[in-house]
C-alpha positions as protocol buffer text, in pm:
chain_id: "A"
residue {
  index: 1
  type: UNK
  ca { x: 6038 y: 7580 z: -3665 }
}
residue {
  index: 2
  type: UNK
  ca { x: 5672 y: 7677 z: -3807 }
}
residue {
  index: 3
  type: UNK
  ca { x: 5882 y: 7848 z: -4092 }
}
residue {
  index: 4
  type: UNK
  ca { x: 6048 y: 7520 z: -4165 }
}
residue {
  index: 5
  type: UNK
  ca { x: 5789 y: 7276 z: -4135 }
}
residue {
  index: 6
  type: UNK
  ca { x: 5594 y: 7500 z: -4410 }
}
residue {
  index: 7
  type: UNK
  ca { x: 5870 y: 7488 z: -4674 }
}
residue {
  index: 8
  type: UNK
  ca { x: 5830 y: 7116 z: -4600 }
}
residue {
  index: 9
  type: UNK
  ca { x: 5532 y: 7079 z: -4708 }
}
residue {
  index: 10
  type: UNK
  ca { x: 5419 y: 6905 z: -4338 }
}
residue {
  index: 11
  type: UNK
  ca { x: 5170 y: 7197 z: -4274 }
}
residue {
  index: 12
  type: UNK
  ca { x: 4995 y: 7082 z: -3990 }
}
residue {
  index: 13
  type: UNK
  ca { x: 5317 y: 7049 z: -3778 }
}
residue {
  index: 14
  type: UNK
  ca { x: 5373 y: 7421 z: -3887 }
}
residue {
  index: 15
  type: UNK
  ca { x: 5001 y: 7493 z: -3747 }
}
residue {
  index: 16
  type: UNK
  ca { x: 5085 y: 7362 z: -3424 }
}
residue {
  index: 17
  type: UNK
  ca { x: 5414 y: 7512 z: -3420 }
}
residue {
  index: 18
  type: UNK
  ca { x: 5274 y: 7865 z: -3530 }
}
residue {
  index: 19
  type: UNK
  ca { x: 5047 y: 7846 z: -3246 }
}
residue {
  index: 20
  type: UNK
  ca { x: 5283 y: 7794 z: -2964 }
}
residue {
  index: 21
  type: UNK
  ca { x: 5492 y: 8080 z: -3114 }
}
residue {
  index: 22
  type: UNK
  ca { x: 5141 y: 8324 z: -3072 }
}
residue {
  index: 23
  type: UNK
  ca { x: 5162 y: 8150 z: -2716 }
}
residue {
  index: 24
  type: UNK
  ca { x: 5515 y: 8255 z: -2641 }
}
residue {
  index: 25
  type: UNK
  ca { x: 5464 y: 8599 z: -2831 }
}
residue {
  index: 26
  type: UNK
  ca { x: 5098 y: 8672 z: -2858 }
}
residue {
  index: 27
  type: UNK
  ca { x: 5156 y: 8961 z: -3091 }
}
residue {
  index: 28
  type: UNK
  ca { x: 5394 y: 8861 z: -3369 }
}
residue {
  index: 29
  type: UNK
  ca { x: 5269 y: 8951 z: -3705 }
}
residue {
  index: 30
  type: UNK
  ca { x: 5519 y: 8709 z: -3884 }
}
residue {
  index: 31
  type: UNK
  ca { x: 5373 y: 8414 z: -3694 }
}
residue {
  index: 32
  type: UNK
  ca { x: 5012 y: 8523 z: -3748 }
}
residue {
  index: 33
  type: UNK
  ca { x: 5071 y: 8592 z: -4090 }
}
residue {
  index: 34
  type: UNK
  ca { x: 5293 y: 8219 z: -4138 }
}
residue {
  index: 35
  type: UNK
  ca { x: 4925 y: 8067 z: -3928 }
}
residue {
  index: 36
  type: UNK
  ca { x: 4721 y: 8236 z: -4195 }
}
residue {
  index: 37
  type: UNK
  ca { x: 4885 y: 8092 z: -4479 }
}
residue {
  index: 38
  type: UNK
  ca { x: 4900 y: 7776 z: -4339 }
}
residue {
  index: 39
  type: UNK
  ca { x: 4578 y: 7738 z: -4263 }
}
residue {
  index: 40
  type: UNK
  ca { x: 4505 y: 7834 z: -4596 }
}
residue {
  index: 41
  type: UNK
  ca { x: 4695 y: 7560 z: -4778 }
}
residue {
  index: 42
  type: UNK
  ca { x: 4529 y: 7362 z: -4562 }
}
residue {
  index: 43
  type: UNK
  ca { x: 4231 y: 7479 z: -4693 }
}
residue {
  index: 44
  type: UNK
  ca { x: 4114 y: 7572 z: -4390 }
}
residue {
  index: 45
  type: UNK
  ca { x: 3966 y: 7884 z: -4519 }
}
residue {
  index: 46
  type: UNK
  ca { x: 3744 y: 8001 z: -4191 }
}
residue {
  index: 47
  type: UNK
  ca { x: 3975 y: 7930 z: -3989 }
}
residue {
  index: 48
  type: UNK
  ca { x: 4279 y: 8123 z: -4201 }
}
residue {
  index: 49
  type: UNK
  ca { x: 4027 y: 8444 z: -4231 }
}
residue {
  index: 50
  type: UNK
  ca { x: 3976 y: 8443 z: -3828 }
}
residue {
  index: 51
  type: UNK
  ca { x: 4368 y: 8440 z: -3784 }
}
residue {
  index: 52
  type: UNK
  ca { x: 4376 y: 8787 z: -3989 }
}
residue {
  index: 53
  type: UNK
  ca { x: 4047 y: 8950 z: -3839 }
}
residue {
  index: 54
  type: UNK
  ca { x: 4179 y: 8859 z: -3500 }
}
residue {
  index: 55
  type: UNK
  ca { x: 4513 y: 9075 z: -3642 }
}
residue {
  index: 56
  type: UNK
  ca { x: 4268 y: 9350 z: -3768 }
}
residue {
  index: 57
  type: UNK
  ca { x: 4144 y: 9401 z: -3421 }
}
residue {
  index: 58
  type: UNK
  ca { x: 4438 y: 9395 z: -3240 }
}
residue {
  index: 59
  type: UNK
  ca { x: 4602 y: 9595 z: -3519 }
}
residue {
  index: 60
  type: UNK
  ca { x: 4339 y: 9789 z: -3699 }
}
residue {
  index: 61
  type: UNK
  ca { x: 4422 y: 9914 z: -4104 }
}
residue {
  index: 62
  type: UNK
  ca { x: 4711 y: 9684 z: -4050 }
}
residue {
  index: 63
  type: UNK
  ca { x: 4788 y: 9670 z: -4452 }
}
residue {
  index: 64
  type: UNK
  ca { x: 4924 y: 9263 z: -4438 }
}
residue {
  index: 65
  type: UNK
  ca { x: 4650 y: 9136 z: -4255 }
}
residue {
  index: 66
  type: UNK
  ca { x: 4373 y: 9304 z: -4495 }
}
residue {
  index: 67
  type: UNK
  ca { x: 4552 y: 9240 z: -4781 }
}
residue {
  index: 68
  type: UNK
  ca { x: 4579 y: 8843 z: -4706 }
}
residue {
  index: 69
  type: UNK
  ca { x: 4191 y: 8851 z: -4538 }
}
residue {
  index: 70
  type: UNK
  ca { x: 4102 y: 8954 z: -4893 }
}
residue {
  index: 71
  type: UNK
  ca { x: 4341 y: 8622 z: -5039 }
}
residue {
  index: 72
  type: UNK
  ca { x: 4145 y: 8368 z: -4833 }
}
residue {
  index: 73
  type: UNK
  ca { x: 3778 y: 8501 z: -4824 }
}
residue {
  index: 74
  type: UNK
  ca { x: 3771 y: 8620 z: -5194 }
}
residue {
  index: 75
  type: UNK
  ca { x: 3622 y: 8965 z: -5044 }
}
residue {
  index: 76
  type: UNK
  ca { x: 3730 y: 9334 z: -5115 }
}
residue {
  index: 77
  type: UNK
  ca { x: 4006 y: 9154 z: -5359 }
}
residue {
  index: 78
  type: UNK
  ca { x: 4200 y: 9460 z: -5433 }
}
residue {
  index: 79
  type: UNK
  ca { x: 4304 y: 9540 z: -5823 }
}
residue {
  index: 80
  type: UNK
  ca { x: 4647 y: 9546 z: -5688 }
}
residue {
  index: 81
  type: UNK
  ca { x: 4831 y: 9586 z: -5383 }
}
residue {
  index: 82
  type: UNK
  ca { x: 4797 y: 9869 z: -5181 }
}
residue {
  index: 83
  type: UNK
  ca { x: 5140 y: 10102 z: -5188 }
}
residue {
  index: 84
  type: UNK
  ca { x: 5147 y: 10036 z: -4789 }
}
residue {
  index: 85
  type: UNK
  ca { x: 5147 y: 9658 z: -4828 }
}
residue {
  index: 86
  type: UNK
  ca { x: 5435 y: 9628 z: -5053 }
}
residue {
  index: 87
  type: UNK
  ca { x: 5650 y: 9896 z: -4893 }
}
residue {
  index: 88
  type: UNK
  ca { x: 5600 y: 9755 z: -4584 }
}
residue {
  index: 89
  type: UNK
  ca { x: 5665 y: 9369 z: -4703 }
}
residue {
  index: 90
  type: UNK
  ca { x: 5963 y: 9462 z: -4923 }
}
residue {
  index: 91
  type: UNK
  ca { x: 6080 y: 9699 z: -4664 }
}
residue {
  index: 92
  type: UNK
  ca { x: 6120 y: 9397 z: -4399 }
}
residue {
  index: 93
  type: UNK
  ca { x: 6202 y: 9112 z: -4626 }
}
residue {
  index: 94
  type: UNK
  ca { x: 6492 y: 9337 z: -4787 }
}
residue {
  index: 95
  type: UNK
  ca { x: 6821 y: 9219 z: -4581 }
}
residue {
  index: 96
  type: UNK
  ca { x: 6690 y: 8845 z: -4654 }
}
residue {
  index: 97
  type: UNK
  ca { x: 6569 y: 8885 z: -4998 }
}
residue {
  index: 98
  type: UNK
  ca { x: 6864 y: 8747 z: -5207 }
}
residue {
  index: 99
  type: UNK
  ca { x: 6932 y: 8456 z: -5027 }
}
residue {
  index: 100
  type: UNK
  ca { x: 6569 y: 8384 z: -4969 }
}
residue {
  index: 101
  type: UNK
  ca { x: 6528 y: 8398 z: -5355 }
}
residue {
  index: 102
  type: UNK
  ca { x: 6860 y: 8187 z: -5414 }
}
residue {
  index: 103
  type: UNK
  ca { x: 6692 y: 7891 z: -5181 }
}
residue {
  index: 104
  type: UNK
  ca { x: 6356 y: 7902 z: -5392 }
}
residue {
  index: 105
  type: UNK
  ca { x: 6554 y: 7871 z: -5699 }
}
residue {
  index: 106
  type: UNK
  ca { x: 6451 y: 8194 z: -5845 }
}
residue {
  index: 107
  type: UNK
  ca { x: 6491 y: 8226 z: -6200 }
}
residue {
  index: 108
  type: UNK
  ca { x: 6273 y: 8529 z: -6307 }
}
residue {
  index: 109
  type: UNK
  ca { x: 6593 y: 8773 z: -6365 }
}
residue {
  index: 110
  type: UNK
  ca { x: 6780 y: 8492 z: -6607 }
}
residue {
  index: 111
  type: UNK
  ca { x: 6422 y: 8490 z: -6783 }
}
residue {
  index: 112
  type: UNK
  ca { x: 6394 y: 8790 z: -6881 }
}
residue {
  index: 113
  type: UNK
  ca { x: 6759 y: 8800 z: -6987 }
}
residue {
  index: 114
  type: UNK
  ca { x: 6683 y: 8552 z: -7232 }
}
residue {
  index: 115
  type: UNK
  ca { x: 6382 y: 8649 z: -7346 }
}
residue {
  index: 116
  type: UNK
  ca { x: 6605 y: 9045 z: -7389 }
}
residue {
  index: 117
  type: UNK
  ca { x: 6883 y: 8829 z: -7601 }
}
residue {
  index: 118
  type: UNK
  ca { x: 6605 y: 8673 z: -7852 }
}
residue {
  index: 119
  type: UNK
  ca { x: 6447 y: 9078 z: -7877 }
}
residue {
  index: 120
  type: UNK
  ca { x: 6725 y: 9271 z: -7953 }
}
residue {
  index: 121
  type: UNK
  ca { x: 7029 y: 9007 z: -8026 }
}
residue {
  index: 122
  type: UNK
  ca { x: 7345 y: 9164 z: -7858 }
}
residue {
  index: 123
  type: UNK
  ca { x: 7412 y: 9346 z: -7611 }
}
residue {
  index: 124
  type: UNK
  ca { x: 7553 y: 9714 z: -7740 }
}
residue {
  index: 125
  type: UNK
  ca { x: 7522 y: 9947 z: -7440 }
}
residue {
  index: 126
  type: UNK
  ca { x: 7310 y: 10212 z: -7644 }
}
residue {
  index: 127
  type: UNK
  ca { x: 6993 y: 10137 z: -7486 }
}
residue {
  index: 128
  type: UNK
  ca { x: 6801 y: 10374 z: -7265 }
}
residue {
  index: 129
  type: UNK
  ca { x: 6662 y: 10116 z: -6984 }
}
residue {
  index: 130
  type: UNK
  ca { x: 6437 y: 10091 z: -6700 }
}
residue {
  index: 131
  type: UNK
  ca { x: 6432 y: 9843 z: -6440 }
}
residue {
  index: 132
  type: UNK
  ca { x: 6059 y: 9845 z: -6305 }
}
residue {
  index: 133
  type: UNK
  ca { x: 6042 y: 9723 z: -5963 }
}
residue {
  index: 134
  type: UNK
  ca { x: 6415 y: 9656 z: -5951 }
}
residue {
  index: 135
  type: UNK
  ca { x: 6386 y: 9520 z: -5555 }
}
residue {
  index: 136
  type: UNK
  ca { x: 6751 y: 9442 z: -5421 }
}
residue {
  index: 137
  type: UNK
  ca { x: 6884 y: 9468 z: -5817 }
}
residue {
  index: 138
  type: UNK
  ca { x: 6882 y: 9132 z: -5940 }
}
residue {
  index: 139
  type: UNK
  ca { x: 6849 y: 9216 z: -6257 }
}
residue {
  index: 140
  type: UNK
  ca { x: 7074 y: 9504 z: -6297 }
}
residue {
  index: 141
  type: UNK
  ca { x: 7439 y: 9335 z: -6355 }
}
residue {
  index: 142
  type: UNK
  ca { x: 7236 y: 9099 z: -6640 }
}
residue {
  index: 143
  type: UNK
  ca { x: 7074 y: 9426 z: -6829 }
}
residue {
  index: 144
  type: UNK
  ca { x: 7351 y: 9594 z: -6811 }
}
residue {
  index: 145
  type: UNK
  ca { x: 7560 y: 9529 z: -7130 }
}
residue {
  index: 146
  type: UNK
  ca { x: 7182 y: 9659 z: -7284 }
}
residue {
  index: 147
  type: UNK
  ca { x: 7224 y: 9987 z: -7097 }
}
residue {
  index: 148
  type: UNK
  ca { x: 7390 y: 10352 z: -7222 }
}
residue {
  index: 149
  type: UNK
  ca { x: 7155 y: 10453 z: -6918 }
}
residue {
  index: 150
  type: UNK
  ca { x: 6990 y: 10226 z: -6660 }
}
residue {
  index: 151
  type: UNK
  ca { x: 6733 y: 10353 z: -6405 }
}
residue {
  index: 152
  type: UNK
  ca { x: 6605 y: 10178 z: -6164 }
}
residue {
  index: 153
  type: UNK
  ca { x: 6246 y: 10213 z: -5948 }
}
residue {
  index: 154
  type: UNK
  ca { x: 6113 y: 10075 z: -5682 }
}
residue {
  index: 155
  type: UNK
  ca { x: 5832 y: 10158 z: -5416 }
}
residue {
  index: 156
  type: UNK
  ca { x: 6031 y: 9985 z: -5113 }
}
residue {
  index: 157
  type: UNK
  ca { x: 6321 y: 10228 z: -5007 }
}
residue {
  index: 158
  type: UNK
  ca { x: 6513 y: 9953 z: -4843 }
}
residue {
  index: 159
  type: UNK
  ca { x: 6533 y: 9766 z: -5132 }
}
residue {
  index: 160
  type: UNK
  ca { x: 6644 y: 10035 z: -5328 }
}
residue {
  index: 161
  type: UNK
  ca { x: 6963 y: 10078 z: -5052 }
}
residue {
  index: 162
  type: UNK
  ca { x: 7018 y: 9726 z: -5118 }
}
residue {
  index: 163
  type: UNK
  ca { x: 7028 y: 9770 z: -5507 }
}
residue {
  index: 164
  type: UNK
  ca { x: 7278 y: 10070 z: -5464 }
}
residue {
  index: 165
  type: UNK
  ca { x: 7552 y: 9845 z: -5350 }
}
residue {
  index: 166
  type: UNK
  ca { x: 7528 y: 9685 z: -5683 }
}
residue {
  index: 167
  type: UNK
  ca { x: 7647 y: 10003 z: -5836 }
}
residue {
  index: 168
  type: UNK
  ca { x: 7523 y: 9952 z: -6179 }
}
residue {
  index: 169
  type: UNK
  ca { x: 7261 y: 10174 z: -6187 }
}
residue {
  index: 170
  type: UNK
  ca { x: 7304 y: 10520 z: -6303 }
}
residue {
  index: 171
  type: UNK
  ca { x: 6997 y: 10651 z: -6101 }
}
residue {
  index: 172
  type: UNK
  ca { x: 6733 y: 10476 z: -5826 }
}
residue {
  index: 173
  type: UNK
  ca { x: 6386 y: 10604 z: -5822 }
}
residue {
  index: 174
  type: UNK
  ca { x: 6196 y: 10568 z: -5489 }
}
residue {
  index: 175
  type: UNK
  ca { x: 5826 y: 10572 z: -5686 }
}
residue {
  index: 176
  type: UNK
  ca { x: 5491 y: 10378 z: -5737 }
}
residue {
  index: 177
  type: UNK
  ca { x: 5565 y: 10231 z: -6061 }
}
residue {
  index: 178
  type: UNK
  ca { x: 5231 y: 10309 z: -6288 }
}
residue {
  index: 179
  type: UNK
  ca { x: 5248 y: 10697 z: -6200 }
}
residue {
  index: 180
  type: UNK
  ca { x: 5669 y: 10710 z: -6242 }
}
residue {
  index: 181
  type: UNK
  ca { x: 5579 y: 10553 z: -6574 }
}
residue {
  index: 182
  type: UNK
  ca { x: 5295 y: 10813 z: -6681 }
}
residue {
  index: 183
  type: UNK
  ca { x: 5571 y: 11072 z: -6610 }
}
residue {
  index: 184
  type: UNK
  ca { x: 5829 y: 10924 z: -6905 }
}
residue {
  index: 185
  type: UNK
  ca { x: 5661 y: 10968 z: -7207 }
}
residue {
  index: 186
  type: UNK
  ca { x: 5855 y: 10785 z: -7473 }
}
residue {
  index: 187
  type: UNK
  ca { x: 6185 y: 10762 z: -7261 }
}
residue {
  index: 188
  type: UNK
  ca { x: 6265 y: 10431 z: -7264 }
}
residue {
  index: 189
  type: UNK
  ca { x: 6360 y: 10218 z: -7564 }
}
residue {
  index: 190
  type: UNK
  ca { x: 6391 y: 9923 z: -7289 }
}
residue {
  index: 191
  type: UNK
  ca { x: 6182 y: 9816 z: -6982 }
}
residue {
  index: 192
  type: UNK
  ca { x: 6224 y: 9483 z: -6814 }
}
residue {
  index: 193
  type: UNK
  ca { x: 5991 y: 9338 z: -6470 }
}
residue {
  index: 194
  type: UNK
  ca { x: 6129 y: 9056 z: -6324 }
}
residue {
  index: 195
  type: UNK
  ca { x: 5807 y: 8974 z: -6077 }
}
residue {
  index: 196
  type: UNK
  ca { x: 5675 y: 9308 z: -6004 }
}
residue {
  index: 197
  type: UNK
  ca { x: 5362 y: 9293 z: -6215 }
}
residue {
  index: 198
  type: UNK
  ca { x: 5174 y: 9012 z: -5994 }
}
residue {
  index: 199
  type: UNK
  ca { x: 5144 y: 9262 z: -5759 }
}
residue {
  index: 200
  type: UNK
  ca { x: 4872 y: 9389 z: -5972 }
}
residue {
  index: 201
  type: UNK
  ca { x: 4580 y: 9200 z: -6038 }
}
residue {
  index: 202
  type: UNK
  ca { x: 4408 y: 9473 z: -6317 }
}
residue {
  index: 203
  type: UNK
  ca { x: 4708 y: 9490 z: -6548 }
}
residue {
  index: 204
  type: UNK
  ca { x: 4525 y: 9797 z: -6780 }
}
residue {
  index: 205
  type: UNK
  ca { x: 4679 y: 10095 z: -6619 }
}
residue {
  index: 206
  type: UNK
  ca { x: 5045 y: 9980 z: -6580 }
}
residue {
  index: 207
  type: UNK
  ca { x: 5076 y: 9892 z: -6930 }
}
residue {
  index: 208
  type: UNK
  ca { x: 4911 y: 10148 z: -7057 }
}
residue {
  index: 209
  type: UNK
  ca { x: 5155 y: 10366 z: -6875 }
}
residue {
  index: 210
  type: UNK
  ca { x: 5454 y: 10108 z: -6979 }
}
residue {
  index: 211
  type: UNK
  ca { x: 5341 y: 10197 z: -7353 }
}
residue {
  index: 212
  type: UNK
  ca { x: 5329 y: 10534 z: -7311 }
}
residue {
  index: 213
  type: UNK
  ca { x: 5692 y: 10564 z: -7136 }
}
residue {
  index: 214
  type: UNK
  ca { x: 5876 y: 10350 z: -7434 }
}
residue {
  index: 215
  type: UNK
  ca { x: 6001 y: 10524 z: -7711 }
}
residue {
  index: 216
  type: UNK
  ca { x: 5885 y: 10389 z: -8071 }
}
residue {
  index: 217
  type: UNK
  ca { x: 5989 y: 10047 z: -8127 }
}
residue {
  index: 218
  type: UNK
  ca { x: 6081 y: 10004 z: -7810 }
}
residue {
  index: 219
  type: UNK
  ca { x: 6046 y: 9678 z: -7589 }
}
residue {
  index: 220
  type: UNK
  ca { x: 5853 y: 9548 z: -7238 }
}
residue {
  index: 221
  type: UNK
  ca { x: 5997 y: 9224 z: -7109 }
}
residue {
  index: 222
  type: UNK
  ca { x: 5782 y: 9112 z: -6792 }
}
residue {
  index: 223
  type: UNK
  ca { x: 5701 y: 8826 z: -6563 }
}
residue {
  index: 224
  type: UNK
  ca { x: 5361 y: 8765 z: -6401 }
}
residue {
  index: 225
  type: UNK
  ca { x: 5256 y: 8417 z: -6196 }
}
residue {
  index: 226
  type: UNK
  ca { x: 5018 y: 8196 z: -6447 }
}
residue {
  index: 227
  type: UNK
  ca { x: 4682 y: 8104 z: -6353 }
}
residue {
  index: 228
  type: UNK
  ca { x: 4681 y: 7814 z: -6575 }
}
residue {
  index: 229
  type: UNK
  ca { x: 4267 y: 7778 z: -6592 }
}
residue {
  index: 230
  type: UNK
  ca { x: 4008 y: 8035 z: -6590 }
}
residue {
  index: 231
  type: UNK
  ca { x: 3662 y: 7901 z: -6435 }
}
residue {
  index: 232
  type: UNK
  ca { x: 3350 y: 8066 z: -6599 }
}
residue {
  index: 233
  type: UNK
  ca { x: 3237 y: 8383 z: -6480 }
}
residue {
  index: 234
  type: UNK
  ca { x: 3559 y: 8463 z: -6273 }
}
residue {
  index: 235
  type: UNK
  ca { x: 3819 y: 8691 z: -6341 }
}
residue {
  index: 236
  type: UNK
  ca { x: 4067 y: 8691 z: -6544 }
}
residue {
  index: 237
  type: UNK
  ca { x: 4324 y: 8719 z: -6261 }
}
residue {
  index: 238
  type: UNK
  ca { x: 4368 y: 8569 z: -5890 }
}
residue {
  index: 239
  type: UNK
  ca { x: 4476 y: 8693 z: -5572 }
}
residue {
  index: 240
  type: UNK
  ca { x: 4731 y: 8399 z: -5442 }
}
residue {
  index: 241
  type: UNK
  ca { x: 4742 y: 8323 z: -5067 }
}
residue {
  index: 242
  type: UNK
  ca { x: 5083 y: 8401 z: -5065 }
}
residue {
  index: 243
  type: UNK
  ca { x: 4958 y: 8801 z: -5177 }
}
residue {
  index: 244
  type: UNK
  ca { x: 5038 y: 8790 z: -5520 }
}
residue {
  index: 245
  type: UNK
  ca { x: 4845 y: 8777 z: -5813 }
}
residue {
  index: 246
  type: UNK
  ca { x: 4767 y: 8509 z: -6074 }
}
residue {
  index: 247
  type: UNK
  ca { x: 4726 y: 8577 z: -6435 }
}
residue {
  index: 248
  type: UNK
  ca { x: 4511 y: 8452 z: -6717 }
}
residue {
  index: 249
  type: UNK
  ca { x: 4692 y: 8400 z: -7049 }
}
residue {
  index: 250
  type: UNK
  ca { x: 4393 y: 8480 z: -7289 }
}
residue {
  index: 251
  type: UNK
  ca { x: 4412 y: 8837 z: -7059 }
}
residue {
  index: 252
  type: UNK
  ca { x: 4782 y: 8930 z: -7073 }
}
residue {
  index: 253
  type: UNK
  ca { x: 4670 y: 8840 z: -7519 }
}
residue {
  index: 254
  type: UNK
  ca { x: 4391 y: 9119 z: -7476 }
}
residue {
  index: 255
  type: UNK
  ca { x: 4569 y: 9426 z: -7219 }
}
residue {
  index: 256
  type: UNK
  ca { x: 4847 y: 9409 z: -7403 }
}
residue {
  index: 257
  type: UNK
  ca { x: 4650 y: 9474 z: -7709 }
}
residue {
  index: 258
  type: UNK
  ca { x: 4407 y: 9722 z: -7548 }
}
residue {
  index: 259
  type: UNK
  ca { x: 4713 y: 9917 z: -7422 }
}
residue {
  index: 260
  type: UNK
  ca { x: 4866 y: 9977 z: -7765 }
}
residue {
  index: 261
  type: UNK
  ca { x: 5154 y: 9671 z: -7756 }
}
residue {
  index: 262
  type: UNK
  ca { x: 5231 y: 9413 z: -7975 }
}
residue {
  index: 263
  type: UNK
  ca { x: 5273 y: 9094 z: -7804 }
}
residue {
  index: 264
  type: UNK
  ca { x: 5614 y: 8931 z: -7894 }
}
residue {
  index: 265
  type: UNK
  ca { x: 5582 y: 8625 z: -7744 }
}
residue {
  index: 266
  type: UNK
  ca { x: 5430 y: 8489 z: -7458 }
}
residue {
  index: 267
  type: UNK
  ca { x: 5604 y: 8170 z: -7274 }
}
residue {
  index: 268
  type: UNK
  ca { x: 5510 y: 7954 z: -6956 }
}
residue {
  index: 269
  type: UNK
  ca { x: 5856 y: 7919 z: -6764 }
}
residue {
  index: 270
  type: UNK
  ca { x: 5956 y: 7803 z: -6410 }
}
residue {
  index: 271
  type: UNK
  ca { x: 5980 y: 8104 z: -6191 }
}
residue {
  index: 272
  type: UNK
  ca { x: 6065 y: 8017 z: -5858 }
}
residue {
  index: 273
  type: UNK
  ca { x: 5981 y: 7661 z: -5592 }
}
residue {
  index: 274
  type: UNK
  ca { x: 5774 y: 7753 z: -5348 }
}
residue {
  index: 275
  type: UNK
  ca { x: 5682 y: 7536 z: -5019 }
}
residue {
  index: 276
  type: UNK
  ca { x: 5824 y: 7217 z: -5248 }
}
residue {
  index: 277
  type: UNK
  ca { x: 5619 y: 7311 z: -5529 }
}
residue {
  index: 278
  type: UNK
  ca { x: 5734 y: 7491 z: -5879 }
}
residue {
  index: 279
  type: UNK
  ca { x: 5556 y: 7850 z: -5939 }
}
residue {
  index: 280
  type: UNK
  ca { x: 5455 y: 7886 z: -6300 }
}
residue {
  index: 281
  type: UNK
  ca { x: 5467 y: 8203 z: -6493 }
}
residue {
  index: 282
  type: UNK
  ca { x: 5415 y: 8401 z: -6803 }
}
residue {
  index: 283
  type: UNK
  ca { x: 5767 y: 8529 z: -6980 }
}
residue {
  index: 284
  type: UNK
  ca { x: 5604 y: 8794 z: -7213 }
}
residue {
  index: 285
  type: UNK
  ca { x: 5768 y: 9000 z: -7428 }
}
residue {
  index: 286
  type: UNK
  ca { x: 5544 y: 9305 z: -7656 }
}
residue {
  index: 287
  type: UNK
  ca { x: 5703 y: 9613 z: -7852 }
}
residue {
  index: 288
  type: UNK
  ca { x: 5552 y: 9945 z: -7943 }
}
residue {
  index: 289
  type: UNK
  ca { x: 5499 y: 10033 z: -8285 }
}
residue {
  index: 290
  type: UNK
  ca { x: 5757 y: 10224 z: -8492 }
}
């Protein structure tokens, strides 16, 4: 009922209701982390930082309830997300992910498909492609047509089961996605990342790693959340309450430089609705030189 009363948008009935569930079951981490947030949209911040040090203590290193403390008290911010938050996230949300997604109106993977189509005009199947951070495999059946070889990777192992039973991929890499990528130098002539990159705040060493792994001439299609202002003297990127990352649009211009890519284009698109309200994004598209 908490659950509900957040995608509504009536947040303090979802308080109320999140605290009768700690009542009931003083130990749940999916109601303490559902209190945290909505506290936070509350703006509430004290009071949504309390909710995940009381977590700490009663599960200490617990990788959620750091990662979110850091969201709402602006402290310890990683530069991305640590391996053990997004395996363990990924790893519980993966039986619900699709139909979560399909509710929100998710539109990253048809994105990217487009952005593909303007790139490299029709599909001819000679391609050499990687899906990076391929989840449950949305993306797979539309990159396809692209592929003579498509490889997927992906840090969450249930996820990866999920995208097997897609059976379009012709292999399924269990890795962390900037050191698989430091391992393909020039491999790829294609890779696409439908929403994988705002786990990353610090965007340097991933595409770095994405430009060494493509072959020449080759192509990076991505998504990453927009923050659509930049106050003075913060950085360039945000960590969201929700755990992901927020990115400047005058920084995705410069790392993509700095790494060695050409930026393509760069295009603010609808990405998903989230508690009643649209999540913007960056569609970027960048090539290496020939």
């Amino acid at each position: 009922l908490a659950n509900l009363y957040q995608q509504l948008g009536r947040i303090d009935e979802a308080v109320a209701q999140c605290c009768e569930a700690l009542i009931l079951e003083p130990h749940s981490a999916r109601t303490r982390e559902l209190l945290g947030l909505a506290y936070f949209t509350l703006k509430r911040y004290d009071e949504a930082a309390q909710v995940y040090r009381e977590w700490l203590e009663q599960e200490p290193g617990n990788p959620r309830a750091e990662h979110h403390l850091a969201a709402c008290t602006g402290q310890n911010v990683p530069t991305r997300a640590s391996d053990a938050y997004v395996e363990t996230v990924f790893d519980t949300f993966a039986s619900s992910f699709d139909a979560k997604l399909a509710k929100l109106t998710y539109q990253a993977p048809q994105w990217v498909l487009q952005a593909v189509a303007r790139l490299l005009g029709e599909p001819q199947g000679t391609l050499d492609v990687l899906d990076a951070g391929c989840g449950t495999g949305l993306c797979g059946p539309l990159i396809r047509p692209y592929a003579r070889r498509l490889i997927g990777v992906d840090l969450s192992g249930q996820m990866l089961a999920r995208a097997q039973q897609r059976d379009v991929y012709d292999e399924l890499v269990k890795a962390e996605l900037t050191v698989f990528l430091q391992s393909r130098e020039q491999a790829d002539d294609l890779i696409i990342s439908a929403d994988t990159l705002c786990y990353f705040g610090l965007l340097d060493s991933v595409l770095a790693a994405a430009q060494r792994a493509l072959k020449p001439g080759g192509a990076l299609v991505f998504t990453v959340e927009a923050q659509l202002t930049q106050p003075a003297n913060e950085a360039p990127y945000h960590l969201q309450p929700h755990g992901r990352y927020s990115h400047h649009q005058d920084y995705l211009v410069s790392v993509l430089a700095s790494s060695g890519l050409q930026l393509a284009d760069i295009e603010q698109v609808h990405l998903r609705d989230e508690g009643g309200q649209p999540v913007h994004g960056w569609l970027i598209s960048a090539v290496k030189a020939a």
